[in-house]
Phi, psi and omega in degrees: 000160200273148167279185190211118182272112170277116170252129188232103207258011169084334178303186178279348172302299188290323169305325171283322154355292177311281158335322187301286181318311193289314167277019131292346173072007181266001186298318172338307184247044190246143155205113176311106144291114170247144164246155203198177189228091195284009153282317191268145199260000198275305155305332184285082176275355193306351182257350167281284178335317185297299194301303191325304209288333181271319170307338175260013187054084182197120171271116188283145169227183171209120204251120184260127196313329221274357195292308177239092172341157171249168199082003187263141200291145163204155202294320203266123172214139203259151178260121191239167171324307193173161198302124166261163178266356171283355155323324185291319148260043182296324179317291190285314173311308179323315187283331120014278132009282164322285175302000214055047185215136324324174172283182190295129160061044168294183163234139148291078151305140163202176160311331197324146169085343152337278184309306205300289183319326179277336195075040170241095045250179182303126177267164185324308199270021159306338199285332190274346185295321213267318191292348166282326193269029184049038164276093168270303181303326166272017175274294163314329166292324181243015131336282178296325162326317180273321166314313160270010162280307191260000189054102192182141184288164199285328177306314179312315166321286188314261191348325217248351183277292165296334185268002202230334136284342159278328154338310193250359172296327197258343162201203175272185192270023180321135184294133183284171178315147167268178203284350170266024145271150177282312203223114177272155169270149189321327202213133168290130188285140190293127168276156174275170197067022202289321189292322233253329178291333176278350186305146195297307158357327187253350181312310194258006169224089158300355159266357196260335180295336179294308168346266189351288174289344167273337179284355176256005162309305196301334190280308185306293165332292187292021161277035197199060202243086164255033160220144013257146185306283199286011177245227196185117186293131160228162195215117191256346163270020164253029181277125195291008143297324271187297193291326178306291201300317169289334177287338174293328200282155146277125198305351179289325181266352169310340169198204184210212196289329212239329181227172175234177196007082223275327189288344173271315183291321167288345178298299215263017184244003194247344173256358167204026162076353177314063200300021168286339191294345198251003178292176180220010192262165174228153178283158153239132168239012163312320206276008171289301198285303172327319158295313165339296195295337216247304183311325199267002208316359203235006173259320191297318159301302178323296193290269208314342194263294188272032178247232194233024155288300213286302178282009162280321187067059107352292170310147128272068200337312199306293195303315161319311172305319148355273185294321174272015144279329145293294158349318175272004180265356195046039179275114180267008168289153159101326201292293234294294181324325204255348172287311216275317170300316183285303184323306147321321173283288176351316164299318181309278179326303223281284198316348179270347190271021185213004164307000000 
């Protein structure tokens, strides 16, 4: 039977994953990989992570982000569907590989597709879902809710509810350009789920419509795994049971003040007693990729200034440059922007380097 790499960072996805394994009787040939950042204590889940995996029997390892930086060059870049930010860590999977992990003709488990489906973090306009479907008392409740979530007065909450339903009313949630592209395209390309989102039905609930569209971000993003070579990624919350079960809840009831995707944290906390499910703190790995930028800085300029957006003219060359040196400065506006640009030249390469 194939072994199974868990990457396991201690949140509630990879936990329940775990818990999962463990009544499935699959832990015994499970082996939890966490990646961490041994500088930011913010980032270190490994003694969380540790715990999860020795309460499910599952033997742990722990892999540091900082081993193999993301932006750093390397020769072999694989020709894929279309552009990804895993392109970005093409580095580290290699190095990853290298170590065995996973082992050869593995299964890769992971969480991907949790958040976007539970709605963590909650967006504003759930409030407005509750108030169509004639929850006025958890409409009101979770006003506050999202106020102390987000720490923010209850007007801002309002403002950022309605104003984030009207956003979204007239189409879908496709990302607009970002400000270093120059030439948007003439006509917007159709996103998936796009016929389902225009439906009248949805008009008047913008959080089930964000749903929607983040789960067709997320399917779109998982056509594009070009790690681990010789095994095969499964992601069990992109299960259709599972996509079902989230798309059925009322989005009103996904969290409270303190939490998010509540009906998962109470499922896996019943199953398997785990006060970690209750925690409220989260890892940050921005500050890896930000080092990234800053170690790798004259590969990073190069490829994003000088690759084939750019010799397209594409670009706002000037403004990119901006952003990324602030970026090595460890300023994080602009990373969406400067991942998302290097993920494209990374395509580029791959498909000439694999003709």
């Amino acid at each position: 039977m194939d072994a199974i790499t868990l990457e396991l960072s201690g949140g509630l996805d990879s936990t329940a994953l775990a818990v999962a394994l463990q009544r499935a009787k699959l832990n015994t040939r499970t082996l939890a990989i966490t990646h961490f950042d041994p500088t930011r204590t913010s980032s270190n889940e490994v003694a969380i992570a540790r715990h999860v995996a020795r309460h499910c029997g599952i033997n742990h390892r722990a892999y540091p982000l900082l081993a193999k930086l993301p932006f750093t060059s390397i020769d072999a870049i694989p020709a894929v569907a279309q552009p990804a930010t895993k392109l970005c860590f093409l580095a580290r999977d290699q190095d990853m590989e290298k170590a065995g992990i996973p082992v050869e003709r593995g299964i890769l488990l992971n969480g991907h597709g949790g958040d976007s489906l539970y709605l963590a973090p909650p967006p504003f306009c759930v409030v407005v879902d509750a108030a169509a479907s004639l929850h006025l008392m958890r409409a009101v409740s979770a006003l506050r809710d999202l106020a102390i979530h987000y720490r923010l007065p209850l007007y801002s909450v309002l403002k950022f509810a309605f104003g984030g339903a009207f956003d979204h009313l007239g189409g879908s949630h496709a990302q607009q350009a970002q400000t270093v592209i120059q030439q948007a395209p003439r006509e917007r390309p159709a996103t998936l789920y796009d016929d389902v989102l225009r439906g009248a039905t949805l008009r008047l609930r913008p959080a089930r419509r964000y749903q929607i569209a983040a789960l067709g971000a997320v399917l779109d993003d998982a056509l594009v795994q070009p790690y681990p070579k010789g095994g095969r990624p499964v992601m069990p919350f992109l299960a259709q049971p599972i996509v079902e079960h989230a798309m059925q809840m009322n989005l009103e009831e996904a969290f409270s003040a303190d939490h998010n995707r509540l009906s998962v944290r109470k499922a896996v906390y019943r199953a398997s007693g785990l006060v970690t499910l209750w925690r409220t703190d989260k890892g940050d790995i921005m500050h890896s990729a930000l080092q990234g930028i800053k170690v790798n800085n004259a590969h990073v300029l190069e490829t994003c200034l000088e690759g084939w957006a750019a010799s397209a003219g594409l670009l706002d060359v000037v403004s990119l440059s901006k952003l990324i040196k602030r970026a090595a400065l460890g300023y994080p506006a602009g990373l969406m922007e400067i991942t998302r640009i290097y993920a494209v030249e990374m395509f580029v390469h791959g498909l000439r380097r694999n003709v």
